[in-house]
N, C-alpha and C positions, 0 to 999 in steps of 0.2 A: 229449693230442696224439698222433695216430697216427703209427707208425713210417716215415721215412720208405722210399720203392721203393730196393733199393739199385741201384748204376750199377755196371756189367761194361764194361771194355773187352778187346776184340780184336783180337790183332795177327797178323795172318793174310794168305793172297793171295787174291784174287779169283778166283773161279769164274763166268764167262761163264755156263756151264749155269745155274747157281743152286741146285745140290746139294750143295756142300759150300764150305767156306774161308769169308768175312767172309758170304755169304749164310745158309748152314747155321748161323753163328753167330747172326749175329741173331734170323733165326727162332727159334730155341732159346730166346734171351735170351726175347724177348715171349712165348713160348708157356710160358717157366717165372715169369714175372711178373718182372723187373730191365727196367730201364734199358740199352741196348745203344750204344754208342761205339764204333769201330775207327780202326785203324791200318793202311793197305793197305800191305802188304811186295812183292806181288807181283802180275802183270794174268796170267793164265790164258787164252789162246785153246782153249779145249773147250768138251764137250758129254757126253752119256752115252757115246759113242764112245770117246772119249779126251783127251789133253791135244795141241793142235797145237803153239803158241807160249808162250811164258813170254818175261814184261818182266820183268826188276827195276828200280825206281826208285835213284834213287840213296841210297847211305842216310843222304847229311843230310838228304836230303828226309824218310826215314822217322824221323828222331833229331826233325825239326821238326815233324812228325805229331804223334809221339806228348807231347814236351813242348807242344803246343797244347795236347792234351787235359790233360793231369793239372795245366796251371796255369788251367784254368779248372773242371774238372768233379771232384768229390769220386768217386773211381775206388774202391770197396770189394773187386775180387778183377779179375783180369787172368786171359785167356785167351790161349795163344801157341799159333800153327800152323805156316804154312809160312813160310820166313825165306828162302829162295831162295839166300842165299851167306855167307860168312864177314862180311865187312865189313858187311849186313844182322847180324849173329846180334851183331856185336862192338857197335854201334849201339844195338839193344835193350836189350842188356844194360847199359850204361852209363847208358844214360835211366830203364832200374827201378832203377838203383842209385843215382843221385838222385834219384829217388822214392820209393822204398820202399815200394810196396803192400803192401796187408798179405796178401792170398793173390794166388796164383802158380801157373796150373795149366798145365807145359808139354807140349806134345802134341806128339812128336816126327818132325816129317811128313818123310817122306826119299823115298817114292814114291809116285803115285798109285798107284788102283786096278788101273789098266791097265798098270802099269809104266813110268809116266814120272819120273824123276827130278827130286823136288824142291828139293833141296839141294845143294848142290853138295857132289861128295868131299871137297875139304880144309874146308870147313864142318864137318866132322861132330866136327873133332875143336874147334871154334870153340865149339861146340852144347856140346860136353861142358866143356871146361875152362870158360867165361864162361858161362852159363847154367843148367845144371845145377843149381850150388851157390847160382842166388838160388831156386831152385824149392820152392815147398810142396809143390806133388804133378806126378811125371812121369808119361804115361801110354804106355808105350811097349809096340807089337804086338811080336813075338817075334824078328822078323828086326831091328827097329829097336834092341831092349835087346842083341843078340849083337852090332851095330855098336858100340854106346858100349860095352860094359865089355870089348871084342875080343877075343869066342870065336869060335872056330872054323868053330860050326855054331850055329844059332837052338835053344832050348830044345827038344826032345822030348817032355817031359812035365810035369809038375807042380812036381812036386821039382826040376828045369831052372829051371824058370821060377823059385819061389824062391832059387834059387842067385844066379840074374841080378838079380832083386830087388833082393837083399841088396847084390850088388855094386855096384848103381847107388845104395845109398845109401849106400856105402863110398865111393863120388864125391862125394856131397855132396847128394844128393837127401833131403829132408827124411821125403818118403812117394814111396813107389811104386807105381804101379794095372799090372801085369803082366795087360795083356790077352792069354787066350788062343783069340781067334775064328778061329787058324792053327795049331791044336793038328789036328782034325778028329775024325772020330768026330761023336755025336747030341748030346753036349755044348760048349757054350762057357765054359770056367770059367775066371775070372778070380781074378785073390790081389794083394792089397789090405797093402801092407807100411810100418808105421808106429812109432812108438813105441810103439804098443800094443799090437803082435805083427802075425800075419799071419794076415788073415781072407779067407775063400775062398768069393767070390761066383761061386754054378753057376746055372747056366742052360741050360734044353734050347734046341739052336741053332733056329735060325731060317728056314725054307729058302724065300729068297723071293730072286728076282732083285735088286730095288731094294735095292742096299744103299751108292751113292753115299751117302758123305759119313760112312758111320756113325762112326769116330772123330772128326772133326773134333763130332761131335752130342753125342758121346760126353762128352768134356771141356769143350764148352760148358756142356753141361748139370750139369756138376758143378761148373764156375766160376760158371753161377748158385746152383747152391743150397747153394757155401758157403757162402753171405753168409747163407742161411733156415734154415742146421740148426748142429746144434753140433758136430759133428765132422766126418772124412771117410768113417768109415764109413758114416754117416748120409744124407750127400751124396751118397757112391757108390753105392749100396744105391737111393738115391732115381732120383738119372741113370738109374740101369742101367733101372728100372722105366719111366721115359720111354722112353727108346729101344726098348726091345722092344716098347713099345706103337706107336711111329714106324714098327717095321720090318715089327710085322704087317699095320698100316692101310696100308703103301706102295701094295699090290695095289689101292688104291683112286685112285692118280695113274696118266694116260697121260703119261709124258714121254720123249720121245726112243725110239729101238729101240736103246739099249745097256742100258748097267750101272745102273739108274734112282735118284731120290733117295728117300729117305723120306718121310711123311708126319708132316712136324714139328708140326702142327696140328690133327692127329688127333682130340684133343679137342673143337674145336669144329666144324668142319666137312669 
């Protein structure tokens, strides 16, 4: 009997353009071979431009979303995006916790690209205490890891960034993916912190306009292929190989005159 596809859900807000949030997830999901499911946290009125309007739903509407799905769909690893407020993050969090998935990939979205805030301020510490510690793996950029473990200043360097790491799993994060694509320089090196020590994924950066959605791609893509590989090195190592192949073939989409999406389907057409 062959194994069967596994099912990813994502609990994310909606992107109008279709570059990043429950869009950019899905694509990801289908283009990495899972089953794709969401949970809409948040409606986005933007575009490559920027973010206009943000809805939140109410969040028993979102606590009833997401118990729909896990009392009817076998859910093998969970992707979390943008949460939009406290009472959203406090919701979540309670519905994985009578659920209990078994992976838990949270992507800590607190602004877009353009600098619209997606979180609310007293959420962040909502984010940190109730979610955090259901988390397998967090994958937080450099300004967003300085937010939760509350330094001063976002990491500088390398050894920064391990620092912040380490402290975010001093909180309770089981693994940490400290991306460094706000480091700057010709490199984007990320450090990958787990029980297993701390592995340091480089990469020469990428210099393409279209880079809508890249984290939200980022951790989908590693929420599906927890489920196909046997660790998170492995997963991580594999995402990252997706994505840079996304961000090269972007220059192959016209969408919008702004900040544009990637091309999540690169492989096939």
């Amino acid at each position: 009997m062959s194994r069967a596809i596994p099912n990813v859900l994502t609990i994310a807000g909606s992107d109008s353009g279709g570059g990043a949030g429950i869009q950019a997830d899905l694509k990801t999901f289908s283009a990495l071979g899972v089953y794709g499911a969401s949970v809409v946290t948040a409606l986005t009125a933007q575009n490559t431009q920027g973010v206009r309007a943000v809805h939140a739903p109410d969040a028993a509407f979102v606590a009833a979303q997401l118990d729909a799905v896990f009392d009817d769909i076998r859910i093998d690893a969970v992707k979390i995006g943008m949460l939009a407020n406290a009472e959203i993050v406090r919701a979540v969090a309670a519905g994985l916790r009578r659920h209990r998935p078994v992976h838990i990939v949270l992507d800590t979205v607190m602004l877009s690209k353009n600098g619209h805030a997606l979180l609310a301020p007293d959420a962040v510490a909502a984010l940190r205490d109730e979610l955090l510690p259901l988390a397998s793996l967090i994958t937080p950029n450099l300004d967003e890891a300085a937010a939760l473990v509350g330094a001063d200043a976002p990491a500088a360097d390398e050894a920064a960034m391990r620092r912040h790491g380490d402290a975010l799993r001093a909180l309770g994060a089981r693994a940490v993916l400290m991306k460094g694509g706000h480091l700057g320089g010709d490199q984007s090196p990320d450090w990958l912190i787990d029980d297993t020590g701390a592995h340091r994924l480089g990469a020469a950066r990428i210099e393409v306009k279209q880079t809508h959605g890249t984290g939200c791609t980022l951790s989908a893509a590693i929420a599906a292929l927890i489920t196909q590989r046997t660790d998170w090195l492995g997963a991580v190592t594999d995402a990252k190989a997706y994505l840079v192949g996304a961000l090269r073939e972007s220059v192959r989409l016209q969408v919008g005159s702004g900040i544009g999406p990637l091309h999540h389907f690169h492989r096939w057409w």
